[in-house]
N, C-alpha and C positions, 0 to 999 in steps of 0.2 A: 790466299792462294794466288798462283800468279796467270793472267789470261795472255793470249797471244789476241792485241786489236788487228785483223786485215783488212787492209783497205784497198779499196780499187778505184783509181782517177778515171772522172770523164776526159772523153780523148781532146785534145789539145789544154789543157789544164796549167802547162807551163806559169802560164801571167798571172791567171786566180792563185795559182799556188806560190809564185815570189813574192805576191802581195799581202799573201794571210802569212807567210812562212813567221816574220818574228812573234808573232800572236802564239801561231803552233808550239815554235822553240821553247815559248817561255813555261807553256805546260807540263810541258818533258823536262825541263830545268828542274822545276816546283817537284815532278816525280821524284828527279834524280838526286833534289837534295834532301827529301823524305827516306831514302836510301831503298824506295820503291820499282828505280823503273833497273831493267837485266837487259835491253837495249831496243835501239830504237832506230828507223832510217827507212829511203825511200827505196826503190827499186826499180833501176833505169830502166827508159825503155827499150832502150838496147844494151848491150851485153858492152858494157864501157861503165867504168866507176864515173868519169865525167859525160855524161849522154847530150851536153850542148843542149840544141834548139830542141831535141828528137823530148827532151824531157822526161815525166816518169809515168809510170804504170799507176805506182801504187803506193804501199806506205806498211811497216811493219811496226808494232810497238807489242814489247812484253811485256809487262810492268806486274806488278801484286797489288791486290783491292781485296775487300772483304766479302764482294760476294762478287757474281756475276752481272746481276743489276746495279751495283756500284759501277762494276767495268762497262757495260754498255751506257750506263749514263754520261758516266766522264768522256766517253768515244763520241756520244751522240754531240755536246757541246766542243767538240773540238772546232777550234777557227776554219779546218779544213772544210769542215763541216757545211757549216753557215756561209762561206766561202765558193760554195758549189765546186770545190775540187773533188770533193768525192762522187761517184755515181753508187758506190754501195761498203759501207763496211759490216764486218763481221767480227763479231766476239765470239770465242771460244776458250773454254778452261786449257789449260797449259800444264803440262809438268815435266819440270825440267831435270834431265837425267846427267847430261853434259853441259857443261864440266861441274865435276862437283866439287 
């Protein structure tokens, strides 16, 4: 089944997060060549695809795991994670209607 990971960055998280960022990548890589993840990326903090200094909010990841404790496990060790970029994420089941 596929979960939607949301995540939410403590505020000024820019520098924890450029320095966990290729730890992060290579997770989503390992997804992506499992033929697992449906997409992934951050979410500026302001309404600009390049948000500079202003940095990011957050973090989205779809991916498929076989349960939902799968999914929140894999979320919980994210580099973000142990990195203190996150101030909270959330798993939720997912079903994707679009695009089929």
């Amino acid at each position: 089944m596929l979960y939607a990971i949301i995540a939410t960055d403590v505020e000024n998280s820019l520098e924890k997060r450029m320095a966990a960022r290729p730890a992060h990548l290579e997770r989503l890589r390992e997804l992506q060549n499992q033929g697992r993840l449906v997409l992934a990326g951050p979410t500026p903090h302001i309404d600009s695809e390049d948000p500079g200094t202003a940095g990011f909010s957050g973090s989205l990841v779809v991916a498929e795991f076989a349960s939902l404790a799968q999914a929140q496990a894999w979320a919980n060790t994210d580099p973000y994670v142990s990195a203190g970029v996150y101030a909270q994420v959330q798993v939720k089941p997912f079903k994707q209607v679009f695009p089929q």
